[in-house]
C-alpha positions in Angstrom: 94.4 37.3 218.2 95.2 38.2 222.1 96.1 41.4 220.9 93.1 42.1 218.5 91.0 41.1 222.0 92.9 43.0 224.0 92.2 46.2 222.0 88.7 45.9 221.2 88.1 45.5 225.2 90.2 48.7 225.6 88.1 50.6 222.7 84.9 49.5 224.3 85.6 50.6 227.7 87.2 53.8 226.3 84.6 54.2 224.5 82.1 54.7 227.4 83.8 57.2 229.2 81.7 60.1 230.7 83.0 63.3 230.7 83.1 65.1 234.1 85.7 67.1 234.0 87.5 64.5 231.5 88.2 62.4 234.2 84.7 60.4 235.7 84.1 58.3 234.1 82.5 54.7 233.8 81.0 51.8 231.8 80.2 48.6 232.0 79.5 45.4 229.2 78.3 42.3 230.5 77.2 39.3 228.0 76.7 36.8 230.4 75.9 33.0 229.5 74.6 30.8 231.8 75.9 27.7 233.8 79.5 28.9 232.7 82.3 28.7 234.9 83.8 32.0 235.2 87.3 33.8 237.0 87.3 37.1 237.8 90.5 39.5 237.4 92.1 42.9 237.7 93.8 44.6 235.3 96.4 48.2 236.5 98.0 50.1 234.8 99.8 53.4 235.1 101.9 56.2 233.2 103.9 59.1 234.5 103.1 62.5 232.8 103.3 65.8 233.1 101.3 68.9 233.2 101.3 71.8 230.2 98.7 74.1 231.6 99.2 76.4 234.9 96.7 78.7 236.5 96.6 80.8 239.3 94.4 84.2 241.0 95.4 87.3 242.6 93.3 89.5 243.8 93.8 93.0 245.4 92.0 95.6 247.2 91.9 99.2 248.5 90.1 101.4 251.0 89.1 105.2 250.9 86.8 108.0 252.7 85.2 108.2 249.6 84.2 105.5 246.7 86.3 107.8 244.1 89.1 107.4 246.7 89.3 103.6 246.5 88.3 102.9 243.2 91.2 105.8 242.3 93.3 103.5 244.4 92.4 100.4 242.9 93.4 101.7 239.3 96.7 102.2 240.5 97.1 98.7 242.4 96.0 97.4 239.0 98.5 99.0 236.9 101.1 97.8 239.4 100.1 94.1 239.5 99.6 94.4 235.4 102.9 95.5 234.7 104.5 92.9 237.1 102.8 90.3 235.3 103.6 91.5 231.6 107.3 91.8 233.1 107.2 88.0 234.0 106.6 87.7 230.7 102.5 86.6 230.5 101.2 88.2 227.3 98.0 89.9 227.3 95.8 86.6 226.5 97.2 85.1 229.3 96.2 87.7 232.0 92.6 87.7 232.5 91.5 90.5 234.8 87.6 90.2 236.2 85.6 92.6 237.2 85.7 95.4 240.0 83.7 95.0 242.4 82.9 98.3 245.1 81.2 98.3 247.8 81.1 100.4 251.2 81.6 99.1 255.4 79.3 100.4 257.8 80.6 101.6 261.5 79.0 99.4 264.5 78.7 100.1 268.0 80.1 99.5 270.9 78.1 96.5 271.1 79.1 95.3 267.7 75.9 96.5 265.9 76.2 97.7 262.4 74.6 101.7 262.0 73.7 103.6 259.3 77.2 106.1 259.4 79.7 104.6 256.7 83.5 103.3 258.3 84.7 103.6 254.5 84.3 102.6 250.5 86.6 99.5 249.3 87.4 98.1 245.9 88.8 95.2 244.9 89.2 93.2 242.0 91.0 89.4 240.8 93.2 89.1 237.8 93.5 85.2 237.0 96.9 83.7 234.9 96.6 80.7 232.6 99.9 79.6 230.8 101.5 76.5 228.9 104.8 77.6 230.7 103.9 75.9 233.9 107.4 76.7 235.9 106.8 80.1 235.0 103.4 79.9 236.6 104.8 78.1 239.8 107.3 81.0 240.0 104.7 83.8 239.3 102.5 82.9 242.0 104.5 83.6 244.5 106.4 86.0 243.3 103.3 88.2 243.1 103.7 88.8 246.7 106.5 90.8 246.1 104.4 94.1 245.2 103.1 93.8 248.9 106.7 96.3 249.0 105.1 98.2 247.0 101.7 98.7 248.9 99.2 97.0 247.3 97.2 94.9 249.2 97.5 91.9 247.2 96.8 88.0 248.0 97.6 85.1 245.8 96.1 81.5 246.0 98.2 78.5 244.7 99.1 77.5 241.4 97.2 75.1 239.8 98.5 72.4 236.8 96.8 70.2 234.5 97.0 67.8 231.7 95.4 69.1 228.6 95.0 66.3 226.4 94.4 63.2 228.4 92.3 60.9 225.8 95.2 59.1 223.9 96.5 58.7 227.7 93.4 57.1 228.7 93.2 54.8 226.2 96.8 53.1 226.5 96.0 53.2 230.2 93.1 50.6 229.6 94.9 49.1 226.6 97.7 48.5 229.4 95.1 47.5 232.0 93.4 45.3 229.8 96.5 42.8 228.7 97.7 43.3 232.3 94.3 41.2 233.4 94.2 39.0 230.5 97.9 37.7 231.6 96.6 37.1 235.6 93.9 35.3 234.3 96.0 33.1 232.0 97.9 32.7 235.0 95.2 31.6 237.4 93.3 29.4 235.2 96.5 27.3 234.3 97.2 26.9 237.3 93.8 25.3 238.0 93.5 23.2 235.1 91.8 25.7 232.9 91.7 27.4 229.8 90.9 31.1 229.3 87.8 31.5 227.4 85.4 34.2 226.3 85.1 37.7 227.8 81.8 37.8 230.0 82.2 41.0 231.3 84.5 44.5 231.4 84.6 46.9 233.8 86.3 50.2 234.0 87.1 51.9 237.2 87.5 55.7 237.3 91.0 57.0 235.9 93.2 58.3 238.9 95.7 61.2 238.4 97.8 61.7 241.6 101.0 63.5 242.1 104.3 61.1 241.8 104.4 58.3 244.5 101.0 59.0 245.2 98.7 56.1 247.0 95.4 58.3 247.0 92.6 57.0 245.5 89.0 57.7 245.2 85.6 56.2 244.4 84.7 59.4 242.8 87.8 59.9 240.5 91.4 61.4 242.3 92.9 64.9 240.0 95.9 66.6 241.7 96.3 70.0 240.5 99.2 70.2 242.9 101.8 69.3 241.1 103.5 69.3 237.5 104.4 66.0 237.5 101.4 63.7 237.7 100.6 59.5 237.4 97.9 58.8 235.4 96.2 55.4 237.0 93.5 52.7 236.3 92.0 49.7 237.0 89.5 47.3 235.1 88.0 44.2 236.3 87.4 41.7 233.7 85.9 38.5 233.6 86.6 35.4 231.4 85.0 32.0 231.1 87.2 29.3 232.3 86.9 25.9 230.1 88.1 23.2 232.5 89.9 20.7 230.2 89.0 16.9 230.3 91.7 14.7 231.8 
């Protein structure tokens, strides 16, 4: 019977999750009777897991005295940072290049004001990585920096990682959380005299996911893209009615 309780309460929190990004979310029950006496608990629980999707952007740019010049030059700083990438071993649905963007820099003064006479043309354009090999993602991203030896003006920001499939994860989480208040409850009413009785109310705090060892939190929902290995936390706050047994 705990168990059938302890589910349900887990299925109906789970079951008002919001998706923001898969992660905020919220929901609250309340059946509340009146003149009851009532104890309030908290409920955590965590699991470790890890990440199977990695990201990460480059982006490269050129210059020339003309806008044939730099876009010429771009095409080759493309080809370059390409073939790295299929030599890492990304196939082609994994390398997503966007779009080139040109434009020109005007000369200024000596007082710093732009004119009308051009400086020079520039290109540029990002190429972004997505892969389920994550440590070959970690690796790639700074090993793009490497063709910096081979001229191309190239910049890389840091890798990203995320979980892909976090709803079976959510729910154990608030399975977990769920028997984890139940048993301080049990606790605290015994030890008063009482007996744990009907659910009044379940609350469901946002679902944390921090990097291991990790003591962030936040009102708004905490999602480390940092690392590969991640801890999946939450919290629920539950409240029982407490029948006071007759001496």
């Amino acid at each position: 019977m705990k168990f059938v309780q302890t589910a349900l309460v887990a299925a109906i929190l789970a079951g008002g999750m919001i998706a923001s990004a898969g992660l905020v979310s919220k929901f609250f029950l309340k059946v509340r009777h009146e003149k009851v006496n009532a104890i309030a608990v908290k409920g955590y629980a965590e699991k470790d897991v890890a990440s199977d999707i990695g990201k990460f952007s480059c982006r490269f740019s050129t210059e020339g005295a003309t806008q044939r010049e730099a876009y010429g030059a771009l095409l080759k700083s493309q080809a370059a940072v390409l073939a790295h990438l299929r030599a890492q071993g990304f196939g082609e649905k994994e390398i997503q290049p966007d779009s080139i963007n040109t434009g020109r820099t005007m000369k200024r003064d000596e007082k710093g004001n732009e004119t009308n006479e051009i400086h020079h043309y520039y290109a540029s354009q990002s190429v972004a990585v997505a892969s389920g090999d994550v440590e070959r993602i970690r690796s790639a991203a700074s090993g793009v920096m490497d063709l910096i030896k081979e001229g191309v003006d190239i910049s890389a920001g840091e890798p990203r990682f995320y979980v892909s499939d976090l709803k079976s994860t959510k729910m154990e989480l608030l399975e977990k959380a769920t028997k984890d208040g139940y048993s301080r409850a049990l606790a605290l009413a015994g030890n008063s005299g009482g007996k744990v009785g009907a659910l009044l109310s379940a609350e469901q705090g946002v679902i944390q996911i921090t990097e291991r060892h990790s003591t962030d939190t936040s009102g708004g929902g905490v999602y480390d893209t940092s690392s590969i290995a991640k801890t999946a936390k939450v919290v629920v706050t539950l409240e029982y009615a407490v029948d006071t047994e007759k001496p």
